[in-house]
N, C-alpha and C positions, 0 to 999 in steps of 0.2 A: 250254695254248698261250699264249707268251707276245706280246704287241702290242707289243713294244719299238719306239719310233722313231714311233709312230703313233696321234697325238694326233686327237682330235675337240675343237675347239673353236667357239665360235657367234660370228661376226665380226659385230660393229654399224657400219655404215655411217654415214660422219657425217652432219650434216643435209643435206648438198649429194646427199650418195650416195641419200638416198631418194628422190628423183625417178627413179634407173637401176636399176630393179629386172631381175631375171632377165627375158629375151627383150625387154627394150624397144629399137630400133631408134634407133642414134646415128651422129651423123656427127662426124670428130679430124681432126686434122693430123697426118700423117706426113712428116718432112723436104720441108716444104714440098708437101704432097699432101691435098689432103683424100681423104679414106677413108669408107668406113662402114662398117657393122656392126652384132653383135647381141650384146648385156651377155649373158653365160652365167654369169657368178660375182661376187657383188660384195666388195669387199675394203673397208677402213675408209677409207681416200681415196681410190680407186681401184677400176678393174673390170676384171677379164680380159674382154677383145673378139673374139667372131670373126668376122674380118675378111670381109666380101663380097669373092670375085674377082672382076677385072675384067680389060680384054686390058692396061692399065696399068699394072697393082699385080703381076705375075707375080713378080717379083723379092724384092718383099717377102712375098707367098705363102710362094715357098720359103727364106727367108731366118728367116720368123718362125713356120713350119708351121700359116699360117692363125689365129695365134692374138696377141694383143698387151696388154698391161696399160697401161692409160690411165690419166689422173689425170683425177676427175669435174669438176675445173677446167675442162678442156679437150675436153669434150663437150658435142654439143648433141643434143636430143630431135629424130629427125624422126616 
């Protein structure tokens, strides 16, 4: 069977990204909104985020299906 198309590689986070490890709780700015959330994957500048709903954020819920990639710039630890 062949794996065409479907690579495992191991992403290194830069020095900023080691502080957002998998499940750590952050709060971003969304078009002037802050948001929060929970790190589910970390990428080398960046983390895919899933997003906490709120009666607020419904728009970008289904806009973004609960899910966002942040730059670790732009996060804060809560």
């Amino acid at each position: 069977m062949s794996t065409f198309g479907k690579f495992e590689t191991t992403v290194v986070p830069s020095e900023i990204g080691e502080t957002f490890t998998v499940d750590t709780p952050v709060a971003f700015t969304v078009h002037d909104h802050l948001e929060t959330g929970i790190v589910t994957k970390q990428l080398k500048n960046s983390a895919v985020i899933e997003i906490n709903e709120t009666a607020d954020n419904k728009q970008l819920m289904s806009k973004s299906n609960g899910v966002i990639i942040v730059n670790y710039k732009q996060m804060k630890k809560i």
